[in-house]
C-alpha positions in Angstrom: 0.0 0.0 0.0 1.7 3.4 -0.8 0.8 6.4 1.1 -1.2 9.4 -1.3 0.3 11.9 0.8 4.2 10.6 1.4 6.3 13.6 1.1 7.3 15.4 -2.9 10.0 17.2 -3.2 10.9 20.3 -1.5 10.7 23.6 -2.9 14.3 23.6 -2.4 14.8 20.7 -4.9 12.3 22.1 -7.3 13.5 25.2 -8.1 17.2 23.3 -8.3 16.3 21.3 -10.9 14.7 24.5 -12.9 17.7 26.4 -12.0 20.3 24.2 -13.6 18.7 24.0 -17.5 17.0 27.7 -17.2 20.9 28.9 -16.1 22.2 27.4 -19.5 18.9 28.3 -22.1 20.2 32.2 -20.0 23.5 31.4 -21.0 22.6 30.2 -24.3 20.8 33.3 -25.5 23.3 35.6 -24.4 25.9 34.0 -26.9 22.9 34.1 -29.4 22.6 38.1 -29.1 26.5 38.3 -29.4 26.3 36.3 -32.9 23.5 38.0 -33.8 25.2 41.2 -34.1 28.1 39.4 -35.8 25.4 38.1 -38.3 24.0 41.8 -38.7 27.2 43.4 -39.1 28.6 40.9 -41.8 25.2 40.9 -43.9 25.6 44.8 -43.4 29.0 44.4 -44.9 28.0 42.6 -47.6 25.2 44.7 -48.7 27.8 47.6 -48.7 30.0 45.3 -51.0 27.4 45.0 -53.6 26.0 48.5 -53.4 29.3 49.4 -54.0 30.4 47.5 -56.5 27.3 48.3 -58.3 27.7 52.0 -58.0 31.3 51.1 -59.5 31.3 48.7 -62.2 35.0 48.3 -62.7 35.1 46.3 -59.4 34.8 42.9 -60.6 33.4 39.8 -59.5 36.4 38.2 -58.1 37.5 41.1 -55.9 34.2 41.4 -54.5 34.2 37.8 -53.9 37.7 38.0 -52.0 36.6 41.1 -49.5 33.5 38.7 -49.0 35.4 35.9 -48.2 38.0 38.5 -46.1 34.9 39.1 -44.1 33.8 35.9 -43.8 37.2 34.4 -42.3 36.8 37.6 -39.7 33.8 36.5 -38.5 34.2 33.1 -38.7 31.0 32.7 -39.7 30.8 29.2 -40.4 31.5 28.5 -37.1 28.6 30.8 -35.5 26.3 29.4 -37.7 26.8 25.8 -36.8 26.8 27.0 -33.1 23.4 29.3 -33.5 22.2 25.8 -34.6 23.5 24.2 -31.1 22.5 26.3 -28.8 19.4 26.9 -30.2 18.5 23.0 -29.6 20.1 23.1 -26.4 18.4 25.7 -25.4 15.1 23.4 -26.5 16.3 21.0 -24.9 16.1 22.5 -21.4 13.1 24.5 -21.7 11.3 21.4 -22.0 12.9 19.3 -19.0 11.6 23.1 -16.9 7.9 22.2 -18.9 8.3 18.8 -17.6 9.3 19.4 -14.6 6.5 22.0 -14.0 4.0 19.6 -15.6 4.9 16.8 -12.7 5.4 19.7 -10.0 1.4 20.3 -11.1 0.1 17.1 -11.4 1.7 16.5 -7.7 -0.5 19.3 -5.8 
């Protein structure tokens, strides 16, 4: 026979287990808003690129491929992206262990 009413958690081990993923999705977004502005920056560079190469059409094609790719290595873009990617599922990731976690906290009381 199990008791209905045995002791849950505490409120001390409930708001640990929130506080460990919702400390990394915090963690996670910061880095997001720091690539972000990379992202904005390059993409703002870029534009200026082709605006300007359009206003001057003796700039060809491979130069404005190299200042591009200049840009690019800079940044290290390819790197950001890929790691937008994995934080972003991380960052998934933990706010659904704090849904579940609510979700059993609730059915509970």
């Amino acid at each position: 026979m199990t008791d209905k009413h045995a002791p849950g958690p505490s409120n001390k081990d409930i708001v640990h287990e929130i506080n460990n993923p919702l400390s990394f999705v915090i963690s996670n977004i910061e880095m997001l808003c720091k690539y972000v502005k990379i992202l904005n920056k390059t993409i703002g560079d870029q534009s200026e690129i082709i605006e300007l190469s359009q206003k001057d059409f003796s700039m060809n094609a491979k130069k404005l491929y190299e200042e591009m790719n200049r840009n690019h290595e800079k940044e290290e873009l390819s790197f950001v992206l890929s790691d937008c990617e994995e934080l972003l599922k991380e960052s998934q990731d933990g706010l659904r262990k704090i849904k579940k976690l609510l979700q059993e906290f609730n059915n509970k009381n």
